[in-house]
N, C-alpha and C positions, 0 to 999 in steps of 0.2 A: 867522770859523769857529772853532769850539773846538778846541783839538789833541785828537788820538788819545793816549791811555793807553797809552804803551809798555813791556815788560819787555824783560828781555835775557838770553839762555840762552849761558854762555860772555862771554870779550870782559873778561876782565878785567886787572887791571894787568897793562901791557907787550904786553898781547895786539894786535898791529897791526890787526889786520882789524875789530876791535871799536872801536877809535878808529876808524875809517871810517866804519862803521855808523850811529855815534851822532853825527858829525857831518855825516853826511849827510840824518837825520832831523832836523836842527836848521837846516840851509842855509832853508830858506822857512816854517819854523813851523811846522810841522805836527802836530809829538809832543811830547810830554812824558815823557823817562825816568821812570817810576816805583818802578819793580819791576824785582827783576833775581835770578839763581843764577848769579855770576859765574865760577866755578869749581865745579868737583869736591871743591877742599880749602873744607868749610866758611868758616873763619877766613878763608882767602882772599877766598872771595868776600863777607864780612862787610867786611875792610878796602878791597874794590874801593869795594865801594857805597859806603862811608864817603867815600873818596874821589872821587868821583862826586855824591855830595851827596843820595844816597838815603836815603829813612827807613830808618833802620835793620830797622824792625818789618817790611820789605819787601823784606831782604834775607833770603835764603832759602838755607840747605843743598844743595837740590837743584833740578834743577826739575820734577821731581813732586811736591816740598811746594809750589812756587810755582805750580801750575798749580789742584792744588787750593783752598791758600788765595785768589788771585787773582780764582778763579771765584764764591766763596763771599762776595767782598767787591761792596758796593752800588758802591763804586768802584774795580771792579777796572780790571785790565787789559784792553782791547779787542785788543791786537795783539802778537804776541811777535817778536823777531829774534834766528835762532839763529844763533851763529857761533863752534861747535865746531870743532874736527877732524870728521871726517865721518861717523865708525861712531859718533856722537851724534846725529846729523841723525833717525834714522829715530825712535828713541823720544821723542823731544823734541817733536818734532813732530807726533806722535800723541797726548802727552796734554794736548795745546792743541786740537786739533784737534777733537779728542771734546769739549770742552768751548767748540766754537764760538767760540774765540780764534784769530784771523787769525795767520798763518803767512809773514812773512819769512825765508829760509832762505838763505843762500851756500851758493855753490855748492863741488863738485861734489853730487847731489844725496843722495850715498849712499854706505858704503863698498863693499856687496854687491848683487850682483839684489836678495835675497830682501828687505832693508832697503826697497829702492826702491820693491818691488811689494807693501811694508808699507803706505808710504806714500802709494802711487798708492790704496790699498784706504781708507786713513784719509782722503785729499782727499776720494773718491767719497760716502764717510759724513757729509762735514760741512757743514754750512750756511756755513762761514769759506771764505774765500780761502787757497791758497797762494800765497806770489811766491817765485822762486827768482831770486835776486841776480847774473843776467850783466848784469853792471854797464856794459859796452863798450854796449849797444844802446841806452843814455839817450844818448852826446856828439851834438847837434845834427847835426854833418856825417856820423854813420852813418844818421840816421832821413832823411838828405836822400840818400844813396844807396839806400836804402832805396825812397823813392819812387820818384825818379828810374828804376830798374829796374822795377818796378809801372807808370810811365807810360810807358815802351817806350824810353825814351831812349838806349838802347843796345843795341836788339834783341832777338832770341836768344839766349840767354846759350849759350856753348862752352865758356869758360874760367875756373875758381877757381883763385887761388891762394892761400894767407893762410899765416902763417908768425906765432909767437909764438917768439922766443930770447931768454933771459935769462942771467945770468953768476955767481949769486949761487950756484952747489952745484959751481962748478967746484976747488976745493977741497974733504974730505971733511966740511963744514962740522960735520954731524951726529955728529960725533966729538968734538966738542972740548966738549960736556958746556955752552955756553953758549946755543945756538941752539935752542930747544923747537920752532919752526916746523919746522925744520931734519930736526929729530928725530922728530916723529908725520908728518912728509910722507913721509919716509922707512921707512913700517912699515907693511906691508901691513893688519896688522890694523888699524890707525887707517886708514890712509889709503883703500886698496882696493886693488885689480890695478894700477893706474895708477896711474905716479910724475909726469911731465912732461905724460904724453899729459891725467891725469886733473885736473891742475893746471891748467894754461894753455893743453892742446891743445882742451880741452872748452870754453873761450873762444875758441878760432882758428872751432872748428866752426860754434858756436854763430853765431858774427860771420857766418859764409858763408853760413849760413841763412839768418839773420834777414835779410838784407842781401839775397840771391838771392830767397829764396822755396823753394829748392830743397832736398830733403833726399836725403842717401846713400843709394844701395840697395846699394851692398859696395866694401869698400875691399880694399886691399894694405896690409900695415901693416910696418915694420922698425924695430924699437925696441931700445935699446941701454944698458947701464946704463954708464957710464966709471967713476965712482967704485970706488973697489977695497970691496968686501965690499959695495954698494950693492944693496940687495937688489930697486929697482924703476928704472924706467925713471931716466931723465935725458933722455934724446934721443929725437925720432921720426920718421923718416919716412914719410909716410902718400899714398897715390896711392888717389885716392876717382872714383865713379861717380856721376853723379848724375840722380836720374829725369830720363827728357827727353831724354839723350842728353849733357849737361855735361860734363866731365872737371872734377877737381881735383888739388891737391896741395896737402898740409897740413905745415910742419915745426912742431915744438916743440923746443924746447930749453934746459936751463937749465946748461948747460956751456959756455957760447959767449961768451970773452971779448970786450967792447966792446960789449956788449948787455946792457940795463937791462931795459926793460918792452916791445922795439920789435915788437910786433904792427903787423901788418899785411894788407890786404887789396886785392887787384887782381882785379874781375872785367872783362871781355870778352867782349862779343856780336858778333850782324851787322854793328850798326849804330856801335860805339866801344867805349868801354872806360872802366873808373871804379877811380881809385887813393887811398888812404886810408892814413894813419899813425899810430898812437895818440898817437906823441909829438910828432906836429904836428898838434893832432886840429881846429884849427880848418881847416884846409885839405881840401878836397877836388880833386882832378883831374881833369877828363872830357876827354874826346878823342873829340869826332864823327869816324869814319872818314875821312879823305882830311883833314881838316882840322885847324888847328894846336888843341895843348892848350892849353884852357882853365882856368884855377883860380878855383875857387867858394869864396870865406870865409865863416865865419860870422857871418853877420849883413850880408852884403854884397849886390849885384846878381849874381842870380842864385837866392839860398839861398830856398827854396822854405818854406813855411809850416809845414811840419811841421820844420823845422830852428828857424825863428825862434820856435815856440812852445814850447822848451825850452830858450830861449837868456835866460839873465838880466843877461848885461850888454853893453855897447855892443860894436860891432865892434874890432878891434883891442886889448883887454886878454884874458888869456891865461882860457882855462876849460877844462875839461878833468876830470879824474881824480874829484873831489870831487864837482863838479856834477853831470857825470855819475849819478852814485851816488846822488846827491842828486832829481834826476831819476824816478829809480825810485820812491823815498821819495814822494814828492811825487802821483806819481801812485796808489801805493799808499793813500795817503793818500784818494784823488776817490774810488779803488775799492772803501774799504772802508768811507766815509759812502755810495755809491752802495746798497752793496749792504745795511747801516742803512735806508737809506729804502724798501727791497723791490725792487729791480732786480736785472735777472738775473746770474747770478755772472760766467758767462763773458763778458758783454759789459762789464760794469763794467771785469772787468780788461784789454778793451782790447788794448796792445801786452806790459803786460809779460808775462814770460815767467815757465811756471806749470809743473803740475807733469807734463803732456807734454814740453815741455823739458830739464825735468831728465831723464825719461826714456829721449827721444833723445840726451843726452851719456851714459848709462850703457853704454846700447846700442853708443854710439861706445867707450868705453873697451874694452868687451867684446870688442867685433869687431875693436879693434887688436891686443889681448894674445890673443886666439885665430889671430889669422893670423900675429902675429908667429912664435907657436910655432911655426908650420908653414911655416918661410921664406920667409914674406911670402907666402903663398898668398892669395889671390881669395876674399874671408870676405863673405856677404849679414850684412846691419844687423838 
């Protein structure tokens, strides 16, 4: 199969999330870095590509000179991955979009409503795919709870709970003039209303969805900034509703020492109950009611079809974070030769997650920072 012609909006030197990106488009062959406006500062993104091994003639100023030149070339770009700070998301991916270039985008999906419902207006217009990059729903052992809840295996669902803490802003890192992550996650105008919640809490959600099937009708939200002069969250706690009658609770946090990346997820029905760890993401837990827990590996007895077919290596060596991501890529990939050959948008893309998705984490940001103000008041999604 020929790879996809990719560009890349953002994601230049030292940029972490953009070495993600680009090696997770590379994990099963799919793409081809082509094209790219690695930065904001010309020169910058002139030296990224250089370093990256892009024609130079391809690397681009901005990316509305990349978008136009790209479209205008007999071998442009088929597919773009933006991975900005997030008050970039909206126009970036509008003038790809208009130009029927496929849309990979990280998440969160926007810094403002009005961005989002820019965006949501530009998917509707275009004959391209968006994918928005909740990278957690590619690890094999989520798409096996995943089923596993669809096949009734643990009833009526009653109870979420999922939790995302991390330790990396428990110091005022964004002060110290070396961390630029550090710095635009920290600033409403780049970032949005959501500091922690819009970060990693929009991944805890996200994961309880996906994984349920269930989505919020109002939450209780209490979010807290610790950092001194930190102008957006840090911490959240979040008590969610969920169509159907569900309860949840959602923490975020990235002021919690002794926590790295440790998202997690426990749901509970009638019938048992299913527990999931990111950082032991080959493992899955179920517990039929009255009887003892069972643990499901990946790639082991037990691990159901839709687990083993996004597993690429034997049981027992470690996969996780990359493949995941890679995951996405990969299917992005079937989704946007599917939709190349005339098949229909929405069914191309399948399971990944588009630009309703992104939607509903806006909508969750919104509805946390609006009831927070109001003392955790009872806020509808």
């Amino acid at each position: 199969m020929t790879r996809i012609r990719l560009g890349m909006v953002g994601g230049g030197k030292d940029a972490f999330i953009g070495g993600v990106h680009r090696i997770a488009s590379r994990i099963d062959g799919r793409f081809d870095l082509v094209a790219g406006a690695f930065s904001s500062t010309p020169k910058r993104s002139a030296e990224s590509g250089a370093a990256l091994g892009v024609d130079p003639d391809r690397c681009y100023p901005s990316f509305e000179a990349m978008a136009e030149a790209e479209a205008a070339r007999e071998d442009g770009i088929e597919a773009v991955s933006i991975v900005t700070p997030n008050h970039v998301h909206a126009e970036a991916a509008e003038a790809f979009l208009e130009r029927s270039i496929h849309v990979i985008c990280d998440k969160p999906l926007a810094a403002t409503a009005e961005q989002a419902e820019a965006m949501r207006t530009a998917v509707a217009g275009s004959k391209a795919l968006f994918i928005l990059t909740h990278n957690y729903t590619g690890y094999p052992m989520v798409r096996q709870a995943r089923t596993m809840v669809a096949e009734g295996a643990i009833g009526a669902i009653r109870v979420v709970q999922v939790e995302y803490p991390q330790d990396w802003m428990t110091d005022s890192v964004e002060s110290t003039g070396d961390n630029k992550q550090a710095e635009w996650r920290t600033d409403p105008a780049r970032s949005g209303a959501g500091g922690s919640v819009g970060d990693i809490g929009t991944h805890a959600y996200n994961l309880a969805c996906f994984v349920t099937g269930l989505a919020a009708e109002s939450l209780a939200a209490d979010l807290q900034s610790f950092g001194p002069g930190r102008s957006l969250d840090d911490n959240a706690h979040v008590l969610l509703r969920f169509g159907g009658g569900a309860r949840g609770m959602l923490w975020s946090s990235q002021v919690a020492p002794g926590n790295e990346n440790a998202l997690r997820l426990r749901v509970y029905g009638d019938k048992g109950g299913l527990e999931w760890a990111q950082e032991d993401p080959n493992a899955l837990w179920f517990t039929p009611h009255g009887e003892a827990k069972r643990l499901i590996r990946r790639g082991g007895g037990g691990a159901h079809e839709a687990a083993n077919a996004v597993s690429r290596i034997p049981a027992g060596h470690p996969e996780g974070y990359l493949e995941a991501f890679a995951t996405l890529y990969a299917e992005a990939a079937d989704a946007i030769r599917a939709v190349q050959q005339g098949s229909d948008r929405e069914a191309a893309r399948a399971l990944l997650p588009g630009i309703e998705d992104g939607m509903a984490g806006m909508a969750f940001i919104a509805a946390c920072v609006a009831s927070s103000q109001r003392d955790a008041a009872w806020t509808k999604l």
